[in-house]
N, C-alpha and C positions, 0 to 999 in steps of 0.2 A: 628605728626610733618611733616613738607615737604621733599622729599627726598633732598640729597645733589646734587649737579651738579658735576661733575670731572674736566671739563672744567675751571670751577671758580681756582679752586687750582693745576692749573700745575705742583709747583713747589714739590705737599707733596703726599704722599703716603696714609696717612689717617687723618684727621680731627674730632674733638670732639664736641657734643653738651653739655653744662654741665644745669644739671635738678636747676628747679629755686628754687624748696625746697630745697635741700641739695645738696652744693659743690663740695661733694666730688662724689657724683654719675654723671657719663658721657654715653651719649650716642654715640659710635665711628662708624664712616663711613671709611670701609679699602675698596679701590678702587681697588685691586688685592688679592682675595681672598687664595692664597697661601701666604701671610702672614700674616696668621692669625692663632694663635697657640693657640690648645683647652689648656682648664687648665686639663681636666679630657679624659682618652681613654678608650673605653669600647671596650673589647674583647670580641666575642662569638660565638659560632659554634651550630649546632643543633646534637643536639646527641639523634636517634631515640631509641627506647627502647619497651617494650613489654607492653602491657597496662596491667596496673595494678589499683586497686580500689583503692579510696583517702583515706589517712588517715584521723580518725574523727577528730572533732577541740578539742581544750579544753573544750571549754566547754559542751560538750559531758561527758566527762572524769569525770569535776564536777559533771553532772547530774548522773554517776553513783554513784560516793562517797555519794552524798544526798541520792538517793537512798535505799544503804547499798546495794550495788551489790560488792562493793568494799570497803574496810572495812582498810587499813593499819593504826595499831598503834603509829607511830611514824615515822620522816625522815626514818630513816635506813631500816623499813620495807618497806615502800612506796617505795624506789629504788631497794632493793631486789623483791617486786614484778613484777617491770616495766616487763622484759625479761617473765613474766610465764603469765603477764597480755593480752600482746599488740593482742593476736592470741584472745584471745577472746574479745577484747574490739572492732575491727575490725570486726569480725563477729557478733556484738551485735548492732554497728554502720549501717551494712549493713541490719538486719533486720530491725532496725528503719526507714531506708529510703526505704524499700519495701513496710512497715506498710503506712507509712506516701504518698507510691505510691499508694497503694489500696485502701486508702481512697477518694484520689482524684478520683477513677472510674476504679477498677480491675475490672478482671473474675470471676467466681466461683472459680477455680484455686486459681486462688489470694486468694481468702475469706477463702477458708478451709487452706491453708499455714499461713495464720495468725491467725486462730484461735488455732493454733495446739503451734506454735510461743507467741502467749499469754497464752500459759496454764500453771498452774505452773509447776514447775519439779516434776517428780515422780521421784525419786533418792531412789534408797537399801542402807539401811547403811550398809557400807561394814567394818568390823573389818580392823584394824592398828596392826602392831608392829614396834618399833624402831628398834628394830637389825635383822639381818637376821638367825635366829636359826636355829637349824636343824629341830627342830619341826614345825617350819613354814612353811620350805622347804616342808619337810613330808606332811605336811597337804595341802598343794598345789600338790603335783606331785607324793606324792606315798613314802614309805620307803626306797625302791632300787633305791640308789641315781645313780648307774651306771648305771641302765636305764633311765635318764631323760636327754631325746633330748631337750626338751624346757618347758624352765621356765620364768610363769609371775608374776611380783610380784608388778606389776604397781600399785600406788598410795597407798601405807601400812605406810607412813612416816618412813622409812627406811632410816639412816645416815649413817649407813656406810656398806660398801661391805665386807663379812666376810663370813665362813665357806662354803665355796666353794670346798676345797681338792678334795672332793667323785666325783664332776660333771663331772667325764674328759670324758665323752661322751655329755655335754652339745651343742650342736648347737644352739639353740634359746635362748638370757636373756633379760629380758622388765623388766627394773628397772625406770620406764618414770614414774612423778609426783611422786617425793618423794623427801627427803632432802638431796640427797648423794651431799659432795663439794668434793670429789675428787676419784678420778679412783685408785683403791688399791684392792690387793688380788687376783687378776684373772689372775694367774699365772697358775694357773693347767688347766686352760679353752682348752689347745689347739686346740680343735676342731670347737671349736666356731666361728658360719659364720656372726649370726646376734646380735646385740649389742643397744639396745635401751636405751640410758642415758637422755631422752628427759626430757625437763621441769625440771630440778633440780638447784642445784646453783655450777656447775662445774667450775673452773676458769682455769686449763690444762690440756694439754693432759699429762698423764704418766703412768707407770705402762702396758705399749701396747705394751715392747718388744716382748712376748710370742703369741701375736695375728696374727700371719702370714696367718692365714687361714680366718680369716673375711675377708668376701666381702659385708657388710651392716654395717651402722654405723649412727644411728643417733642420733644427740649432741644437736640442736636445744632447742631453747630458754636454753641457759646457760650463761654462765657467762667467756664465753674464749674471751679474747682478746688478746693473743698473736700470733704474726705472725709466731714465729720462732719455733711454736707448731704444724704451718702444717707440719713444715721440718721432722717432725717425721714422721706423718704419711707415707711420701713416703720412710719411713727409714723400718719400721717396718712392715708397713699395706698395701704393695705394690699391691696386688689383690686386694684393695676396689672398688665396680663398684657401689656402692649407697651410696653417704656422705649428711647429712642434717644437717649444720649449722646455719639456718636461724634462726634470732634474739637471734644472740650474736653481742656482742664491735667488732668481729675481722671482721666480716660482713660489715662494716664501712670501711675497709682500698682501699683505692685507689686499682683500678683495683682488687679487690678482687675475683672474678670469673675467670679471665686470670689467678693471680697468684695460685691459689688452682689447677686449670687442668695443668698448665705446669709442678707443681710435681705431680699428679697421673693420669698417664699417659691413665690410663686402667677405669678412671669412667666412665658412662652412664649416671648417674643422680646425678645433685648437685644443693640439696635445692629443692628438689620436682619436679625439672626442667629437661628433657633430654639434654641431653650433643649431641648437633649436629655434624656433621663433620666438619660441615663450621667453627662454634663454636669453637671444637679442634685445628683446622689448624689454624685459626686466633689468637686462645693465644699463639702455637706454633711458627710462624712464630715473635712474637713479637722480635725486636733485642734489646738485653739487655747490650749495649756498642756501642760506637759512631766507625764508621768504615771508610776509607779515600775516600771512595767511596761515602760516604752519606756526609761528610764534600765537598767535593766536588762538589756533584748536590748542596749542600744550602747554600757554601760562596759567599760573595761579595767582591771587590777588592775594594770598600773604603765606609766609616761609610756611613748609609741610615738617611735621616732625620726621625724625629718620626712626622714630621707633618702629619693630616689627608687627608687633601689635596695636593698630589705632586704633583707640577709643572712636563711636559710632560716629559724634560729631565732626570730626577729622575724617571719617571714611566717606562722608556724603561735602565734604569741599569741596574736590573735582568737581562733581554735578554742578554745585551752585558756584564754582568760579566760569566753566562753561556756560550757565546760563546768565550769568553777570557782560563775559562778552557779547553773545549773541543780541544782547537787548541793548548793545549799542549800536548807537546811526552809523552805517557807512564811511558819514561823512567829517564825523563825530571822532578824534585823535588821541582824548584825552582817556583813552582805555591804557596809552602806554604805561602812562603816570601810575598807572594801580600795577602793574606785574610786579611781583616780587620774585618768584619763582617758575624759571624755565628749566623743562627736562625736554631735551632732544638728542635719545640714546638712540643706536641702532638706526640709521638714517641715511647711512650713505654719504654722510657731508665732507666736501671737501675744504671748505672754506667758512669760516667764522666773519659773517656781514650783516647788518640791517639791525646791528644793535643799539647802535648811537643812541634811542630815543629810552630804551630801559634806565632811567636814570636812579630809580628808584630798586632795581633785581640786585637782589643777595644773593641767590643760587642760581647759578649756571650750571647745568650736565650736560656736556655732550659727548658722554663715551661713546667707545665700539662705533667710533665712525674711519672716515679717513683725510681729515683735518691735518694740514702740513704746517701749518703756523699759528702762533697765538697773534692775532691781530684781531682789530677792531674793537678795543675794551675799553679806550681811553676815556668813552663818557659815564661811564659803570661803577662811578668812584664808590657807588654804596656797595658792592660786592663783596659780600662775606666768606662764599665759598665757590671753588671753582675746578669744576672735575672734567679733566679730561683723559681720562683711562683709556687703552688701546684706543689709539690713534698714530700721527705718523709723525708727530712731533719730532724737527731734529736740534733747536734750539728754545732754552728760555728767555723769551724778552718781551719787550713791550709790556710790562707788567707795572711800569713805575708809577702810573695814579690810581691804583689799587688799595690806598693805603688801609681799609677797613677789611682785607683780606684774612680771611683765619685759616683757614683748608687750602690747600693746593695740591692737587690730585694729577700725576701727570706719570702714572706708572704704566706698562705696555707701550712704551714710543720707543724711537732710534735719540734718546739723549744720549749724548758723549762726556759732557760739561756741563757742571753746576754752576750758574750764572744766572746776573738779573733778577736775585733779589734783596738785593740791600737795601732797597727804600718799602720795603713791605714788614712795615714796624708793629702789625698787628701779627703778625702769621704764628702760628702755634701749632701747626700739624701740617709736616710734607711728607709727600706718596712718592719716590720713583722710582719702586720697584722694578724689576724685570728691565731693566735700559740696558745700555753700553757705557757706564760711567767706572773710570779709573781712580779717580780722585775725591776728595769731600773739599777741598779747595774750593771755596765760594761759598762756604755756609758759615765762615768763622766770623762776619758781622749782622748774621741773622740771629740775635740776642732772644727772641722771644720764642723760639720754639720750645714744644713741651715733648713732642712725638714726630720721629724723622725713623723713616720706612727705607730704606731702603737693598733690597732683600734683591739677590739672584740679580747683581749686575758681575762686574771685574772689578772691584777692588780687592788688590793683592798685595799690598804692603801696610803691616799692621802698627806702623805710623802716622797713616793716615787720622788715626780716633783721635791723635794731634788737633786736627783741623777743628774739631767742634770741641775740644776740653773747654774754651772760654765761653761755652753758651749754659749762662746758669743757670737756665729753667731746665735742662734736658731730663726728663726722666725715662723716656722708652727711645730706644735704639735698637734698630732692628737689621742688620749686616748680614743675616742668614740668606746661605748658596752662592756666598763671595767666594774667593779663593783665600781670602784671608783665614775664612774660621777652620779653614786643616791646620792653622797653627796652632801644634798644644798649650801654646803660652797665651793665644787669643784671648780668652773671657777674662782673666786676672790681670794681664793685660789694660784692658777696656775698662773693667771695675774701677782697676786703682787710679787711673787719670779721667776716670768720669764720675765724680766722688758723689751727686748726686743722681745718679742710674738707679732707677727701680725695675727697669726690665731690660734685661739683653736679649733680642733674639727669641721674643716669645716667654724665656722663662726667666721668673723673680729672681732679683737680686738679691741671695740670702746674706744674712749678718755672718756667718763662718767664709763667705767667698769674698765680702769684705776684708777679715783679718787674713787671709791667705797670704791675699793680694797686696797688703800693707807689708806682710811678711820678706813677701819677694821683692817687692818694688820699693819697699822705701826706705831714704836716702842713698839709693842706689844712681849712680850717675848715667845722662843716657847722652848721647849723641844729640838729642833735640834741645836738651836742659840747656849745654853747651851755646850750639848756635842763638841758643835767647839771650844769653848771658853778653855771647859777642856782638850779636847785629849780623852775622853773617857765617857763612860756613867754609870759607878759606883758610884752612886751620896751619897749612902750609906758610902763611906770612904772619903768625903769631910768633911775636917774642915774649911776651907777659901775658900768662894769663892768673885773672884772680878770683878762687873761687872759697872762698873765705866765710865761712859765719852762712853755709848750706844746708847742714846736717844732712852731710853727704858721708853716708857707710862705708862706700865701695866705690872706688873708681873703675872699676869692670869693664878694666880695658881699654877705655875712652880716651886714658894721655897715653900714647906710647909712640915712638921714634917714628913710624912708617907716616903716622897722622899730621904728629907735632914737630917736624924734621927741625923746625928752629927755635922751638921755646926755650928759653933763658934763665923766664924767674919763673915760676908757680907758688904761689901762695892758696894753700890749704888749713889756715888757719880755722880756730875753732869750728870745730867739724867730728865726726866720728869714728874715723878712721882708726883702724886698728892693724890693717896689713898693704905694706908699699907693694906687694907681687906685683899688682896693676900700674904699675907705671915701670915702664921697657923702656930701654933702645933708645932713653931722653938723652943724644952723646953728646950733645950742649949745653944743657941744661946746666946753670951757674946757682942759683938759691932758690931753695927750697922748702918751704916755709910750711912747718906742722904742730906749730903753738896748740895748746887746747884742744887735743886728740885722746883717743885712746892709746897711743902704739906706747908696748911696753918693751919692745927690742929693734933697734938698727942693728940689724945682723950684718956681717961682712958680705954674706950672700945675698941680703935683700939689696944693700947700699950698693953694691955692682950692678945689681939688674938694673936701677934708678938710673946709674948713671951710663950704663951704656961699654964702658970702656974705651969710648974715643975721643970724648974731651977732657978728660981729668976729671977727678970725684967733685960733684956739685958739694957748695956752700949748706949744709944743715941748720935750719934754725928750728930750737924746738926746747918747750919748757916740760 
């Protein structure tokens, strides 16, 4: 199409061309491109890193299972394998694409490496025991338990750690590919430097108060995922100068290499990797609390637009809110009163302090740090928006004097529960993206939301959109990479009890998924209608229920015998109903009341299903 002229329209700032197939789609010409406001902001930085070889795809993973290279029985085996698997299936991945290089045209090199690489295993069967007996020990290392420096006992499917007393000159134990789930018994160990738990299904650290003199530990491919299991180690295990955690849960946590060297001070090698200087100094120097010095190099003295594009005047504020602090005295306080706006992204921060004095800040950023709790807001009543995007948040709280809050950004944390914001009577846009959340339970007295995010957690029952139907502003809902949305009845669904939804999930709510969803869902009776009606969902101690004057279509199964073992009366008065199939197995059930319907036949077959056959034909009332 032709461009626009600017000249033509003096009086407008931007102009529409509207598409001749559909109305509602426009093509817009904005003559001043600083008002133009993205819907969507992409933030990103390059964060270099050490090369490391690809993970195989899945279907890699299949081709072993086909195979029988990998063999899990059942879910629970299949995940208990992943951690003891991933070290070989990566190295089994990488000879595949060597094979697959040497065919296209290797060396001799090449050729004798893959023939050696295709040959089957020559593997010794090596005898097992479950428990660690003395006689095993014996038969590994000798009688005289008080002479044995180091003992291997690697892969014997050994569960548990036991009779150890004798070894108190033990220095070396390789208890690596076996079954142990937990660290027990190695109390008498005291001299013990090296410690090999590798490959088992270990889920904490304990039982390691006695180990003061290890200085090797390797835990790799286990099963730890707690954080608060390092803190031991620097409690107990202070001399450790070689720890190998690689592929476990707790390997996953945000800055996980910074945080492991800032408590053990004295490693060299973590995770197969040497521990640099530059390395050390840079987890050490991390500042783990916000200081009036760093608020300072990065407030601003009034709110920044979020546009993409700022106009010149907006792009030279930094400078002059920088040089607005700088030209205050030392000694001089009254610079707090002016911050409107702090960003302290990317920072390392562990803890949210020293903000008492912003009395006056709207915008808070502190993503992509590793901040554990929202605290220290309580004097911040003027705060408008408040972003705290990957971080390590596992609760919302402390939020209750926020009342001029509009934004709440709290996607990329370990949330579980929506909680802790019912006194936040301004709010209009929540972020929780990416969490661990099961529920929407906790949003159904946050009345003023417009736009609720939350995208790629676990909710998997599609009841839940229950939880927010009473928020009347809602118009964007965004549920995508839940487990919910494989439900093919999801989006019609969400449409029909979210009556004012203009976006699901990214895409508009058209006026034909509207009527669809009107189609299928209404006066359609559901399970939740029910419990409103009641007060409760013990449908087991109901003798009367009365759902009269609903314009209800279809009872779809919602009264029948298994549910309503003891209803009595039902009154389904003026209503819409045109077929009783839906009500089963009522063998109680005494009157039954269907005034002001559509049904144009009591069949001898439907009036039997109604009533069950075991307590007499119910009572009919019907004009």
């Amino acid at each position: 199409s032709p461009l626009i002229d600017k000249g033509q329209y003096p009086k407008h700032d931007s102009v529409y061309r509207v598409k001749n197939s559909d109305a509602k789609q426009r093509t817009w010409f904005v003559f001043d491109h600083c008002l133009v406001l993205p819907e969507y902001l992409v933030e990103f930085e390059y964060v270099m890193k050490h090369t490391v070889a690809p993970d195989p795809p899945m279907s890699f993973m299949t081709e072993l299972v086909e195979k029988g290279v990998l063999q899990p029985q059942n879910e629970t085996e299949a995940n208990d394998m992943g951690p003891l698997a991933r070290a070989l299936v990566k190295f089994l991945y990488q000879c595949d694409q060597k094979a697959l290089a040497s065919k296209s045209g290797g060396g001799p090199h090449d050729e004798a490496t893959m023939r050696i690489l295709g040959a089957p295993p020559i593997v010794e069967m090596q005898g097992s025991a479950a428990e660690m007996s003395l006689d095993v020990i014996a038969l590994h290392s000798g009688p005289d338990l008080s002479a044995i420096k180091y003992l291997n006992l690697h892969s014997n499917c050994i569960r548990r750690i036991e009779n150890l007393p004798g070894l108190y000159n033990l220095e070396t134990l390789i208890l690596s590919f076996n079954e142990l789930v937990k660290i027990e018994n190695i109390d008498s160990l005291t001299a013990l430097s090296t410690l090999d738990l590798s490959f088992n299904m270990v889920r904490r650290f304990e039982n390691i108060k006695t180990l003061s003199t290890l200085t090797t530990l390797a835990m790799n491919s286990n099963l730890l995922h707690r954080t608060e299991d390092l803190s031991m180690l620097r409690k107990y295990v202070p001399h450790l100068h070689s720890l190998n955690l690689a592929n476990n849960p707790v390997c996953e946590m945000k800055s996980y290499r910074h945080y492991v060297l800032r408590r053990l001070l004295k490693l060299e090698y973590l995770d197969g990797r040497r521990v640099s200087e530059s390395e050390q100094m840079a987890a050490m120097s991390n500042t783990s609390s916000i200081k009036a010095a760093m608020i300072k190099e990065n407030a601003f003295v009034q709110r920044r637009s979020n546009w993409s594009l700022l106009p010149a005047n907006l792009r030279r504020q930094q400078l002059s809110d920088k040089a607005t602090f700088a030209s205050e005295d030392d000694d001089d306080e009254s610079w707090w009163d002016k911050v409107q706006d702090l960003e302290l992204n990317h920072r390392h921060l562990r803890k949210l302090s020293n903000l008492e004095r912003l009395v006056n800040l709207k915008v808070l950023s502190v993503c992509d740090n590793e901040i554990l709790a929202i605290q220290g807001l309580e004097q911040c009543v003027q705060l408008e928006e408040l972003l705290m995007e990957e971080n390590r948040v596992s609760k919302i709280e402390n939020l209750g004097a926020l009342l001029h809050l509009k934004k709440l950004d709290l996607g990329k944390n370990k949330i579980q529960h929506i909680e802790g914001l019912e006194l936040l009577s301004s709010l209009v846009q929540l972020s929780l993206e990416d969490n661990e959340i099961e529920s929407l339970s906790g949003l159904a007295k946050v009345s003023t939301l417009l736009e609720l995010y939350l995208g790629n957690n676990k909710v998997s029952d599609m009841r839940e959109v229950q939880q927010v139907r009473t928020m009347p502003k809602l118009i964007i809902l965004d549920l995508s990479g839940n487990p919910v949305c494989m439900r093919a009845e999801y989006r019609l669904y969400s449409i029909f009890h979210l009556k004012k939804l203009k976006v699901l999930d990214g895409l508009g709510v058209e006026s034909s998924e509207q009527a669809a969803a009107n189609d299928r869902y209404s006066g359609r009776l559901t399970e939740e209608f029910v419990i409103e009606k009641l007060g409760h969902k013990f449908f087991e101690h109901v003798s009367e229920l009365d759902l009269s004057s609903n314009k209800i279509r279809d009872t779809a199964d919602c009264i029948n015998g298994d549910v309503f073992g003891n209803l009595r009366v039902l009154n389904l008065d003026n209503n819409m109903i045109s077929d009783l199939s839906g009500l089963t197995g009522l063998s109680v059930l005494a009157v039954l009341r269907l005034n002001h319907n559509r049904i144009e036949s009591l069949g001898p077959e439907k009036s039997s299903r109604a009533g069950g056959g075991g307590g007499g034909n119910p009572q009919f009332v019907s004009n």
